[in-house]
C-alpha positions in Angstrom: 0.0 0.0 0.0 1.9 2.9 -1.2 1.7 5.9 0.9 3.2 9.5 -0.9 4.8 12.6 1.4 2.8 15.8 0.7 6.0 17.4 -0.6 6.8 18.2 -3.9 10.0 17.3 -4.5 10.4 13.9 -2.7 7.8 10.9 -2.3 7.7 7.8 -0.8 6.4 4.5 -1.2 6.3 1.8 1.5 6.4 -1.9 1.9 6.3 -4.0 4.9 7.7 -7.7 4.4 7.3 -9.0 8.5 9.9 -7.1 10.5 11.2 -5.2 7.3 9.6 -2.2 5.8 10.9 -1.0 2.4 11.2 2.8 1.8 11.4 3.8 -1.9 12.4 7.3 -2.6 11.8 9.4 -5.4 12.5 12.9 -6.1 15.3 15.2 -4.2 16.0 14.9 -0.1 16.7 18.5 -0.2 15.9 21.0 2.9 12.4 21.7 3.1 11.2 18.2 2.1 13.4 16.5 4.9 11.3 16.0 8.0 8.6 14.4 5.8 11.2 11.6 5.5 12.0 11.6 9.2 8.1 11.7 10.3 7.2 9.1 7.5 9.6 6.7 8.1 10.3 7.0 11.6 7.1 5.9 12.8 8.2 2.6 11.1 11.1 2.3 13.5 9.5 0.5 16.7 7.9 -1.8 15.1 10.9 -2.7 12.4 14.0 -4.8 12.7 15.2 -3.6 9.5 14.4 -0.5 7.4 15.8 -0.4 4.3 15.6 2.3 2.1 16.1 2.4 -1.6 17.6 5.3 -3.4 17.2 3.9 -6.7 15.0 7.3 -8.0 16.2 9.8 -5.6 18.2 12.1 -7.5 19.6 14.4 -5.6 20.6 14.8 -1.6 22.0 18.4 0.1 23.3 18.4 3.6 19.8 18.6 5.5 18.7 15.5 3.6 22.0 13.4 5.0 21.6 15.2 8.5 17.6 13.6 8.5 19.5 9.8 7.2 22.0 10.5 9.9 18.9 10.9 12.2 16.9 7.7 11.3 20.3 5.8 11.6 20.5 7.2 15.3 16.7 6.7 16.0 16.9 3.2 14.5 20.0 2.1 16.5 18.2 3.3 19.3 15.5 1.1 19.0 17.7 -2.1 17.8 16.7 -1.8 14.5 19.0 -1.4 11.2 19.0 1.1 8.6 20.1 0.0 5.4 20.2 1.8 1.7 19.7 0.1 -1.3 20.6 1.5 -4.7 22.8 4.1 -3.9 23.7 6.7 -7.2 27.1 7.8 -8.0 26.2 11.2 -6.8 24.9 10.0 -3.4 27.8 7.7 -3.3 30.0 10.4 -3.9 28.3 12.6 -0.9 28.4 9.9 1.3 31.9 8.9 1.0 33.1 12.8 0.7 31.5 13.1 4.6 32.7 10.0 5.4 29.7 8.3 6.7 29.7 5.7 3.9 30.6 3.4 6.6 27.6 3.9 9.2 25.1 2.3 6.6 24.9 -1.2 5.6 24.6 -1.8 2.1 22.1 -4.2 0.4 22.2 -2.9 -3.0 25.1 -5.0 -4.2 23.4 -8.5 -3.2 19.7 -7.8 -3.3 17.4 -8.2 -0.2 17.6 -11.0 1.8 14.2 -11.8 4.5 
């Protein structure tokens, strides 16, 4: 059951699979647009062993959208569940690695999903 931010330059779609729930992103995480993320997806957190996000349409990522990952990671951790991304772009990659928090999330992309 899909569910869509109200924001116009990022949406999401969401799919539970038990203890996993699947966030696909499209659009730009850009400032203004970010605590829809956080609100949407963090109300997923109790409940979830593993979120897993896939960044295979998001396009585009400034700071305040890797400050609101960085915050799900903490909220997640916090709750003992993992936050993964899927599908990571060059130009995410690229940001990720340049602030050197490539690291903190565990990638699924490269193997697919496992349940």
């Amino acid at each position: 059951m899909p569910t869509s931010t109200a924001a116009p330059f990022l949406t999401l779609d969401f799919e539970h699979r038990g203890t996993t729930t699947i966030v696909k992103c499209h659009g730009r995480l850009v400032s203004g647009v970010n605590e829809g993320l956080y609100a949407n997806v963090s109300k997923f957190i109790p409940e979830s062993k593993r979120i897993i996000l896939d960044l295979t349409d998001l396009s585009y990522m400034d700071s305040m959208g890797l400050g609101t990952l960085m915050r799900l990671y903490v909220s997640a951790r916090a709750h003992g569940c993992s936050l993964e991304l899927i599908n990571i772009g060059k130009r995410i990659q690229d940001l990720l690695e340049l602030t050197n928090i490539w690291s903190v999330f565990a990638r699924v992309g490269e193997h697919g999903i496992k349940f």
